[in-house]
N, C-alpha and C positions, 0 to 999 in steps of 0.2 A: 352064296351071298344071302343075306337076312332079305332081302324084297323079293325074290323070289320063293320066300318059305314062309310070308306073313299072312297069315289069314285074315277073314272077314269079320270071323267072330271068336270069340273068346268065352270060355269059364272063368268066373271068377279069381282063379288061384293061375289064371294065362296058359290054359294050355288050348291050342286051337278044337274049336267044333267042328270044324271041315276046312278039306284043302282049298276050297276055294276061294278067290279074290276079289274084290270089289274095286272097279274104275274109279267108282266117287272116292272111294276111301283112298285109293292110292291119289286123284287128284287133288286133294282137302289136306292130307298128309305133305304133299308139295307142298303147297302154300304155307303149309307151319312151320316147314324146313328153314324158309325164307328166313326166320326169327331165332335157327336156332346153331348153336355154337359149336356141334361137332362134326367132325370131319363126314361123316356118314352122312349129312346135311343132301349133299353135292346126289349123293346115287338118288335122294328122293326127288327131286328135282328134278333129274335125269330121266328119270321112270314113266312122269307122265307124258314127256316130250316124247318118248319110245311107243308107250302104250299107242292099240289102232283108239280109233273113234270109238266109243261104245255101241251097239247095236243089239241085237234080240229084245228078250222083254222088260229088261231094265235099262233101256236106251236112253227112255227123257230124263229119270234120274239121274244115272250116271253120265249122261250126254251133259246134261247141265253143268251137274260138278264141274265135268272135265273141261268146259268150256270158259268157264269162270275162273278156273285153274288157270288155262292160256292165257288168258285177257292177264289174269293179275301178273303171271310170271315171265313174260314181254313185259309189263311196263302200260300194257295199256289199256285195263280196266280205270275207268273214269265215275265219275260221279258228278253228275250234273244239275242244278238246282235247281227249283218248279221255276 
């Protein structure tokens, strides 16, 4: 399946720098899913529901994404005015 072989970083010309993955990036990738038209749409979306919580040393970051991810794809990210 392509989301389990997407990496974090890329060259130029798209060939992965390392195997590894980023939370944020799979949470931020959901939410763009939301807008977009192919059937492939659904597994990104799916992916951050599945992913754990972020933890170790990129925790606040990608804890954040990931958390702002949920809010928005529930339905219940808000925005509140001063």
């Amino acid at each position: 399946e392509v989301l389990e072989r997407y990496a974090n970083q890329y060259t130029l010309d798209g060939k992965p720098l390392s195997p590894e993955r980023s939370p944020g990036l799979i949470a931020m990738n959901s939410v763009a899913a939301l807008a977009a038209t192919t059937p492939l749409r659904t597994a990104f979306v799916r992916a951050v529901w599945e992913q754990p919580v972020p933890d170790g040393p990129g925790r606040y970051y990608d804890g954040l994404l990931h958390m702002l991810a949920l809010l928005q794809l529930s339905g219940n990210f808000r925005i509140y005015a001063p």
